[in-house]
C-alpha positions in Angstrom: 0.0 0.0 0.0 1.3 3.4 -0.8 1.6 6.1 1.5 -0.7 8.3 -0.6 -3.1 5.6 0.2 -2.3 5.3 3.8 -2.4 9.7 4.1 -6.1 9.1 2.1 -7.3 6.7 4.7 -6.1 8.4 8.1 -7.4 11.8 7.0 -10.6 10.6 5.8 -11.1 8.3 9.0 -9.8 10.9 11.4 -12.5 13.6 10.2 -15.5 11.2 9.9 -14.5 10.2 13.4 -14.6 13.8 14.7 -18.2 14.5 12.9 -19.4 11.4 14.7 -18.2 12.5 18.1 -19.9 15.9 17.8 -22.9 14.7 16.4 -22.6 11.6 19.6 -22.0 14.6 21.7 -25.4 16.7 20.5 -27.5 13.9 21.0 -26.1 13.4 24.7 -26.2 17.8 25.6 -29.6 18.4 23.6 -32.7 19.8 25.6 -35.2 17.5 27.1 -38.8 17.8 27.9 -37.9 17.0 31.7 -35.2 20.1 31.4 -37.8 23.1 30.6 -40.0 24.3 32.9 -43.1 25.9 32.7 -44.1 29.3 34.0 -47.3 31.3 33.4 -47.9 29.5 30.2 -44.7 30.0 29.5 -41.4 27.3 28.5 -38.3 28.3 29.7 -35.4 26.2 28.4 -32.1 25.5 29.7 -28.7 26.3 28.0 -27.3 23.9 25.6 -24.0 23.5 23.6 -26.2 21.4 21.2 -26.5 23.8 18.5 -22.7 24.7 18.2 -21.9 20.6 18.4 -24.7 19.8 15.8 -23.1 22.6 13.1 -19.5 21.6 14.2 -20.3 17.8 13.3 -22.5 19.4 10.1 -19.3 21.3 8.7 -16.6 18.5 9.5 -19.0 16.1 7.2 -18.8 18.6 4.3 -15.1 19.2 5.2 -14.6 15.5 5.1 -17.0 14.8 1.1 -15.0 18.0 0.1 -11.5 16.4 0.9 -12.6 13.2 -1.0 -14.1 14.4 -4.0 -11.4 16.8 -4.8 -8.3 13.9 -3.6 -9.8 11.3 -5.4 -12.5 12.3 -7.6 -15.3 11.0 -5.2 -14.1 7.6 -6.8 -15.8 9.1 -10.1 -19.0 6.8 -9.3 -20.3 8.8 -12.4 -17.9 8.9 -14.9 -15.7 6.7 -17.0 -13.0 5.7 -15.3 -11.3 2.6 -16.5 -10.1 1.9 -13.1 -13.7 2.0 -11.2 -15.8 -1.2 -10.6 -19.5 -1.7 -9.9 -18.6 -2.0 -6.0 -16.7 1.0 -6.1 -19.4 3.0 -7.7 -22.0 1.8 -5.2 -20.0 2.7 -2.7 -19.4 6.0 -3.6 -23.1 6.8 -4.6 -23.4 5.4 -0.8 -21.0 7.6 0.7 -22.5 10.6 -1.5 -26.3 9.8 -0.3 -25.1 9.2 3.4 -23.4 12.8 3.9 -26.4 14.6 2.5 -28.9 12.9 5.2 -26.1 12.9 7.9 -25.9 17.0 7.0 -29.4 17.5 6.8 -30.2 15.8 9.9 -27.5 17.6 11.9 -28.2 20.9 11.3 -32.5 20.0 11.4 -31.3 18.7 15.0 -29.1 21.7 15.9 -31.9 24.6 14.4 -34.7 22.6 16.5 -32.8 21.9 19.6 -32.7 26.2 19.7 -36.3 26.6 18.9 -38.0 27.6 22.3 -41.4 28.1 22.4 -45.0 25.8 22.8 -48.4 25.8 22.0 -51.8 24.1 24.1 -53.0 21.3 22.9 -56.1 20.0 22.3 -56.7 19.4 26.5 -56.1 22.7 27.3 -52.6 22.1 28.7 -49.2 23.7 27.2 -47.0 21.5 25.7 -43.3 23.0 24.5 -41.2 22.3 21.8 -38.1 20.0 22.3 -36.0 18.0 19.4 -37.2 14.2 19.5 -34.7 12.0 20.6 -32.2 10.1 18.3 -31.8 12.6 15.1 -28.3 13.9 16.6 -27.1 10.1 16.8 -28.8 9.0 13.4 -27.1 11.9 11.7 -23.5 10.8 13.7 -23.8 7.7 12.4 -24.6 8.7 9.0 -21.3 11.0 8.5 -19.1 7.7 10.1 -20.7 5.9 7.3 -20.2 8.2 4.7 -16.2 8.1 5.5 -16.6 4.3 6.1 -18.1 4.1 2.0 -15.6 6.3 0.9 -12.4 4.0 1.9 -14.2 1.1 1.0 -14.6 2.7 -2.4 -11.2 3.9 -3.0 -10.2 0.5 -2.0 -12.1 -1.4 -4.5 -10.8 0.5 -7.3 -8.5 -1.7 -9.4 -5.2 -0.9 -10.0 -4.3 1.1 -12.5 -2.0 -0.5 -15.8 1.5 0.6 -15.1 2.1 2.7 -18.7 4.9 0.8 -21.1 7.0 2.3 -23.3 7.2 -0.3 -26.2 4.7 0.5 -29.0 2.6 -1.9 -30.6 3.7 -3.4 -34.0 1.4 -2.7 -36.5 1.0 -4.1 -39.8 0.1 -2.5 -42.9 -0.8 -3.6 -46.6 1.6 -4.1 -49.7 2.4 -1.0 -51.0 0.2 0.9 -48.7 1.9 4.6 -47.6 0.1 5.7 -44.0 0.2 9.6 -43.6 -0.8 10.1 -39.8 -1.4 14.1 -40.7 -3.9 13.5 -43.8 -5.3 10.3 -41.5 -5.5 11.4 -38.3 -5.9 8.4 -35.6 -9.4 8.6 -34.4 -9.6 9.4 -30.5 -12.9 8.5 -28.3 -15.4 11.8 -27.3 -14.7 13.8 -25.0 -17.3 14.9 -22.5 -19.6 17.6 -23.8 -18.8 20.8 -22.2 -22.4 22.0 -23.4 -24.8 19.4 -21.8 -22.3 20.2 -18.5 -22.8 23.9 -18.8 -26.6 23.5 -19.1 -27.2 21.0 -16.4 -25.5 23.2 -13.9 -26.8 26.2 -15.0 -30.0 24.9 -14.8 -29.8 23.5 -11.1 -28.3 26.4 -9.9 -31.2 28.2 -11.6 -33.8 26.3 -9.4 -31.5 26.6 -6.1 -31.4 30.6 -6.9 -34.7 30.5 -7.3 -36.4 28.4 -4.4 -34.2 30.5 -2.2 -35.7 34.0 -3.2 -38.9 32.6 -3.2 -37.8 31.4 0.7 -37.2 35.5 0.9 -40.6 36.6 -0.6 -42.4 34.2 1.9 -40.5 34.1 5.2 -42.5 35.3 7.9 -41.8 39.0 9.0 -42.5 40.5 12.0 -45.8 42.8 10.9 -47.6 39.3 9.7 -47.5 38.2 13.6 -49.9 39.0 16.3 -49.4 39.1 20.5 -52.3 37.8 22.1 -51.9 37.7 25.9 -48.0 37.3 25.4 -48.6 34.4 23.0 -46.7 35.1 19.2 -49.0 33.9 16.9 -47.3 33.2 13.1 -49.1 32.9 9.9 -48.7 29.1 7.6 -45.0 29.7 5.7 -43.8 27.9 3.1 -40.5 29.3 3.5 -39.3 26.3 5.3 -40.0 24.2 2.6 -38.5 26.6 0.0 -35.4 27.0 1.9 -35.0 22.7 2.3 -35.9 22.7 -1.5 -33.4 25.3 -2.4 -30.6 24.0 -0.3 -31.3 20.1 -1.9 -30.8 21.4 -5.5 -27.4 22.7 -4.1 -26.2 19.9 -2.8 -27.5 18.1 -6.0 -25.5 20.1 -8.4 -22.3 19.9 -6.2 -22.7 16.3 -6.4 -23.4 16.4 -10.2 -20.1 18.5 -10.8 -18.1 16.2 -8.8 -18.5 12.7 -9.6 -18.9 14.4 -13.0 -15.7 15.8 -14.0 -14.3 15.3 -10.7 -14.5 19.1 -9.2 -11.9 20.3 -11.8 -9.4 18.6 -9.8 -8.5 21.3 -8.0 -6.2 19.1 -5.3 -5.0 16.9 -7.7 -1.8 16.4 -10.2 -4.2 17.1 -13.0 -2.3 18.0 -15.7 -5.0 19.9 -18.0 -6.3 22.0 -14.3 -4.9 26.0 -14.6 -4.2 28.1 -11.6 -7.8 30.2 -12.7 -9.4 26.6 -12.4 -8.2 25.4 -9.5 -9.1 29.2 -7.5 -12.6 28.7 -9.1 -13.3 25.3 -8.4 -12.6 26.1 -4.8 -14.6 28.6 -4.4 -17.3 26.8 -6.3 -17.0 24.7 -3.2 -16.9 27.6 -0.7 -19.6 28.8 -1.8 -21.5 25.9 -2.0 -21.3 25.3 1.6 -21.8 28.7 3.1 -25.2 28.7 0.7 -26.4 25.5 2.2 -25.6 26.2 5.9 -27.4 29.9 5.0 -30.5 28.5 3.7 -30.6 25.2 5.9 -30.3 27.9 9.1 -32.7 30.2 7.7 -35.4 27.6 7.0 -35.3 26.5 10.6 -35.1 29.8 12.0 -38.0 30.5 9.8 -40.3 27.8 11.7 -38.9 28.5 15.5 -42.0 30.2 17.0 -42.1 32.0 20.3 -40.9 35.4 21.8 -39.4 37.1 24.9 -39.4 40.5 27.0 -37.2 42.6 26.1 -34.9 45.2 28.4 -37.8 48.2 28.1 -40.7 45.6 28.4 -41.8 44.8 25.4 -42.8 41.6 24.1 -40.7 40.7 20.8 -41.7 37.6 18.6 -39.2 35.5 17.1 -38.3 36.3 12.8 -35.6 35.4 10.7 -33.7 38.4 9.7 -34.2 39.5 6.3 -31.5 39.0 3.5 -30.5 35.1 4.6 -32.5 33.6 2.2 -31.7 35.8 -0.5 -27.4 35.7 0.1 -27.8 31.8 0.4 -29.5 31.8 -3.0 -27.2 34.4 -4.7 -24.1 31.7 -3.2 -25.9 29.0 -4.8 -26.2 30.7 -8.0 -22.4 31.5 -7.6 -21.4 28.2 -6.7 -23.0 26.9 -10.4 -21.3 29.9 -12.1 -17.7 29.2 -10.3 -17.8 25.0 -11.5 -18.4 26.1 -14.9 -15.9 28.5 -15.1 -13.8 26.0 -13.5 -14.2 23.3 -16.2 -14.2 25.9 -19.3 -10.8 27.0 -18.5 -9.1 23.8 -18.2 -6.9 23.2 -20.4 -7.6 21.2 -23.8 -5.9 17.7 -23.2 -3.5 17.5 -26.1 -3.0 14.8 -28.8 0.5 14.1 -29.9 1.0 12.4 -33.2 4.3 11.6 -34.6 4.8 11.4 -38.4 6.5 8.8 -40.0 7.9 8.2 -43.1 5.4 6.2 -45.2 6.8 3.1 -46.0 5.4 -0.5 -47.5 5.6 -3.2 -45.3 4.1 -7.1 -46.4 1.5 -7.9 -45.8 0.4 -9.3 -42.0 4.0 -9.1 -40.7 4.9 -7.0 -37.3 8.1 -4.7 -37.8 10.0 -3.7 -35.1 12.6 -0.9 -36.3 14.5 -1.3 -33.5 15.2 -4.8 -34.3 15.2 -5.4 -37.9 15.8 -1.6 -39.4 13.9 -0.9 -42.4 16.5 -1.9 -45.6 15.9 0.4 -48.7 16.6 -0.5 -52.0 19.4 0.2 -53.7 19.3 3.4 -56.1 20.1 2.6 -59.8 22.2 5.1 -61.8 22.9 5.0 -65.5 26.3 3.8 -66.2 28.8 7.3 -66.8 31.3 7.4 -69.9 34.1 9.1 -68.9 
């Protein structure tokens, strides 16, 4: 095993290992119905380090896909590499499916373990709002899992050929002359740079576009009414939106990816550019702040309840304007970067070599090394002198 290999594993197992902890250490800090009490129809909750551990273990997990889609390609589950199997494309798909759940659950966990408030049920007693148990650990497990995949899938790549310098002998017709500039060797298609472009522009489109919708329809604080220090919030579907929004960004950083493999901006490509490598990374930065932005801002949009403030007043809670809208303009950006990323890569180059055309029998193998090519003697008319 190479210690490329080795580095891979230990930084990949190191960080899923910390995201579980976190997430572990959520679950065990988060709020519990028997920790809030109840005063004067009101629910007053404890302090809890479970939102901070829930986001830490949320960004380590994205810290952890973005380290192995950019090392390795994310196993290129999606294109063709010669060196992938069906396992190892599984695998990664696996690894790929279990960070977005792990990252969705985290930070639904951490924005619902900070929503305070209650409501009375159908009894006539108050009830308050605490996160159910078990969404921190699933969502722990899930981001273990999703490192766990991705070794398994690096490892069941096969090897790749070791190159050889020796070319193949071909044979050629009697009396055939091959001209490799007026018969240039057919190479296989390359990936179309215009289906790319239009798949990511379109995705980003709909992220954009579910996020200022988010914007137009998050709840603001002249749609609420105080009755009897009670906030009471009008149907949203800014929460919805904002999950919708942030989805289609984690889709389209996925597609990117296992797609042309992030533009390689980590790796010993040798067709990447320095202006494709600082885009491709901040396709990535972007990325990540736009779904922690809408993700945030979709769960802030749904926490409910209010407090006094220093001069006495009763203030509801409301997502501040402009989080929706800068976690859509970040998605939008994050489509923009990756396709300025791949456009300026460098065109991988052909090299043909021209040789002189010369007639070989027919179905033999030459090797010029071996037997040189004899030409035949020149005839000149005799001379008188």
């Amino acid at each position: 095993m190479e210690s490329k290999d080795v580095g891979f594993f230990a930084v990949v197992a190191v960080l899923g290992i910390i995201s579980a902890a976190t997430g572990f250490a959520g679950e065990a800090t988060k709020i519990k119905a028997s920790e809030v009490y109840i005063l004067a129809n009101s629910c007053i909750y404890p302090s809890s380090p479970a939102l901070a551990l829930g986001i830490v273990a949320a960004v380590f997990t994205i810290i952890n896909r973005i380290y192995i889609s950019v090392t390795f390609g994310g196993c290129s589950c999606c294109r063709n590499d010669p060196n992938s199997t069906p396992i190892s494309k599984l695998l990664a798909v696996l690894s790929w499916v279990a960070t977005v759940i792990a990252v969705s659950l985290l930070l639904t966990a951490a924005g619902l373990n900070n929503r305070e408030g209650g409501q009375i049920d159908s009894y006539g007693y108050i009830t308050c709002y605490v996160v159910k148990p078990g969404i921190f650990a699933a969502g722990a497990v899930l981001a273990l899992l999703s490192a766990v995949f991705a070794i398994a899938a690096y490892i069941t790549l096969t090897p790749a050929p070791q190159p050889t310098t020796t070319n193949p002998a071909v044979a050629f017709p009697v009396g055939t002359n091959v001209d490799l500039e007026k018969n240039p060797v057919q190479y296989p298609p390359q990936h179309k740079a215009v289906g790319f472009c239009a798949v990511v522009a379109v995705l980003g489109i709909i992220s954009a576009a579910a996020g200022f919708a988010g914007e137009a329809t998050r709840v603001k604080a002249s749609e609420i009414y105080i009755l009897t220090d009670s906030c009471v919030y009008p149907s949203s579907p800014a929460l919805a939106l904002g999950i919708i929004a942030a989805v289609f960004t984690i889709i389209n950083r996925i597609y990117i990816s296992v797609t042309f493999g992030g533009c390689s901006c980590c790796r010993n490509d040798p067709n990447s550019t320095p202006i494709s490598k600082l885009l491709a990374v901040l396709s990535w930065v972007a990325t990540v702040i736009a779904v922690c932005l809408l993700l945030a801002a979709a769960g802030l949009n749904n926490k409910e309840g209010g407090q006094v403030d220093s001069y006495g007043y009763f203030t509801c809670y409301v997502v501040k304007p402009g989080i929706f809208a800068t976690g859509a303009v970040l998605a939008l950006l994050s489509a923009v970067f990756g396709i300025g990323a791949y456009i300026t890569l460098t065109p991988a180059t052909q090299t043909t070599t021209t040789n002189p055309a010369i007639a070989f029998p027919a179905g033999t193998n030459v090797d010029p090394e071996k037997n040189p090519v004899q030409y035949p003697p020149q005839h000149y008319p005799p001379q008188k002198y």
